[in-house]
Structures are given as C-alpha cells and as structure tokens.
C-alpha positions as CSV (number, residue, x, y, z in Angstrom):
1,X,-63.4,120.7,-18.5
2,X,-60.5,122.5,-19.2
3,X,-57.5,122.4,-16.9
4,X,-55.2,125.9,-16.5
5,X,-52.0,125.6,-17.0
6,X,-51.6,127.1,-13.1
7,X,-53.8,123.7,-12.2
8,X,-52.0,121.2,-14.6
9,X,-48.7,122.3,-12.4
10,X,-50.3,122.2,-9.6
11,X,-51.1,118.5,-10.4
12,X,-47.7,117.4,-11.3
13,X,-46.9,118.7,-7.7
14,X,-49.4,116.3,-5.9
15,X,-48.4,113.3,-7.9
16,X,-44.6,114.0,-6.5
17,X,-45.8,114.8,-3.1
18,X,-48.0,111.3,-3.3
19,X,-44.5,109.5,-3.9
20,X,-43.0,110.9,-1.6
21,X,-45.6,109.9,1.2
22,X,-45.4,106.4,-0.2
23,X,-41.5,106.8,-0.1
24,X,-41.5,107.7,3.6
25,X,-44.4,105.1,5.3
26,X,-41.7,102.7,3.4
27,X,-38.4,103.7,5.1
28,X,-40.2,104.9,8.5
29,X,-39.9,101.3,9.3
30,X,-36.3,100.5,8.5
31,X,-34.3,103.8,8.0
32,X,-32.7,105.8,11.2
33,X,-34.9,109.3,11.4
34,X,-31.6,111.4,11.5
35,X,-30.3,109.5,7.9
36,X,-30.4,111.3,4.5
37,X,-32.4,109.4,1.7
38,X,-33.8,110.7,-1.6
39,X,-37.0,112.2,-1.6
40,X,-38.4,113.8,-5.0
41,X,-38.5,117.3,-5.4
42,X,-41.7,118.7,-5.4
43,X,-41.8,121.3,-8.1
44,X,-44.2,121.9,-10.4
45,X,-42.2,120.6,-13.6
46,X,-43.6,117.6,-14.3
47,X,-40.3,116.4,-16.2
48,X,-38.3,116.9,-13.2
49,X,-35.7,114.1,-11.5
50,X,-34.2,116.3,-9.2
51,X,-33.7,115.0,-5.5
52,X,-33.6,116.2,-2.3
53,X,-32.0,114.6,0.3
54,X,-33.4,115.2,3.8
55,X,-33.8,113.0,6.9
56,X,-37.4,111.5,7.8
57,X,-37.7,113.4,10.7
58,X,-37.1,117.0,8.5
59,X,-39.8,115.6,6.2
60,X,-42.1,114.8,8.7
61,X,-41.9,118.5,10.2
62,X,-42.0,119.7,6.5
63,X,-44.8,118.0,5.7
64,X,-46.4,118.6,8.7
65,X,-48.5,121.7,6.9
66,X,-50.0,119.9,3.9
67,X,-49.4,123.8,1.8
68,X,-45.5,123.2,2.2
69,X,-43.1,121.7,-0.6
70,X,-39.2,120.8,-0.2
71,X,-37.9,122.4,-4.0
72,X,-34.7,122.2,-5.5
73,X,-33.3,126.1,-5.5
74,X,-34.3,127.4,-8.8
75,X,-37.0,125.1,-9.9
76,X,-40.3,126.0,-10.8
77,X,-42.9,127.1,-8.8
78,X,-46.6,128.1,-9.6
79,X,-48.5,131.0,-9.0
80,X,-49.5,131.5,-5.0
81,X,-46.1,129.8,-4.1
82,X,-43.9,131.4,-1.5
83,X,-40.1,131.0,-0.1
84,X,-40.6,130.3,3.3
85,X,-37.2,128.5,4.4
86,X,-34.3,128.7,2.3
87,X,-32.0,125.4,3.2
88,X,-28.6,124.4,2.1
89,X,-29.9,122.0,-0.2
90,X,-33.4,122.4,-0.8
91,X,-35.9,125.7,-0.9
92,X,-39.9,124.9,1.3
93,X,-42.3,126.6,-0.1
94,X,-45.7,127.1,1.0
95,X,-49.0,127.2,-1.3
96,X,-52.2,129.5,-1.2
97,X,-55.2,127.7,-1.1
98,X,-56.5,127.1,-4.0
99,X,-59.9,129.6,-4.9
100,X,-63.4,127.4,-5.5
C-alpha cells in the first residue's frame, strides 16, 4: 500500500511528537514545571531541527488534546491543520481527524 504524501507528513509528525513524550516523562522527574527546555517542533518536515522551548507544564496543557502540535511560525503544516494559538515563540495547531 501506497502512502499519500498528506499521510507520509502526517507520519513524520507522530515520530516527533513520540520524542517529545519520551522527552517529557524524562524531565518530569528532575526539571522545575515553570523551566524552559527544548522540545522538537512538531511540523510535518521530516528534515526539521527546529526547537521550541516551552515549560513542562505549557506542554502538558498543549498536549492535553492529542489533535494539537507546538510549530515553529512558518513551518510546514499538512492539509486539515489549523492556527489555533499564535505564541511568541511557537504556533499550536490542531489536526482534523484523519477520514477511514
């Protein structure tokens, strides 16, 4: 089976998004909640090193809705994304269920 090139993005997404869980249960233990530490951002280019800096607790509350994404401004999205906070460092954008 062939993947679209909407699902091969999509993909590349997850796998940054499954760092970053790792990333947090990691520093949940021994970084403050309110401290910044480097997260990856969660665009859809799979090529991408970009970082965004946000506290545990702003992940957490992120991350809370398993659609939402913390983006670098100006990175790329895929198709059924939307803005849906625009932060000083960082875009959140939430995801449309995918169709079956």
């Amino acid at each position: 089976m062939t993947l679209s090139r909407n699902e091969v993005l999509v993909q590349s997404q997850q796998i940054f998004r499954s760092a970053n869980e790792r990333m947090q249960a990691l520093a949940v233990a021994i970084v403050p909640a309110e401290q910044l530490i480097p997260f990856l951002c969660e665009c859809a280019d799979d090529a991408c090193l970009g970082r965004v800096d946000m506290s545990l607790s702003d992940y957490d509350d992120i991350h809370r809705d398993r659609d939402r994404y913390a983006v670098l401004h100006d990175h790329q999205v895929v198709d059924g994304e939307t803005i849906v906070e625009q932060r000083a460092l960082f875009d959140i954008f939430t995801k449309e269920p995918l169709a079956n």
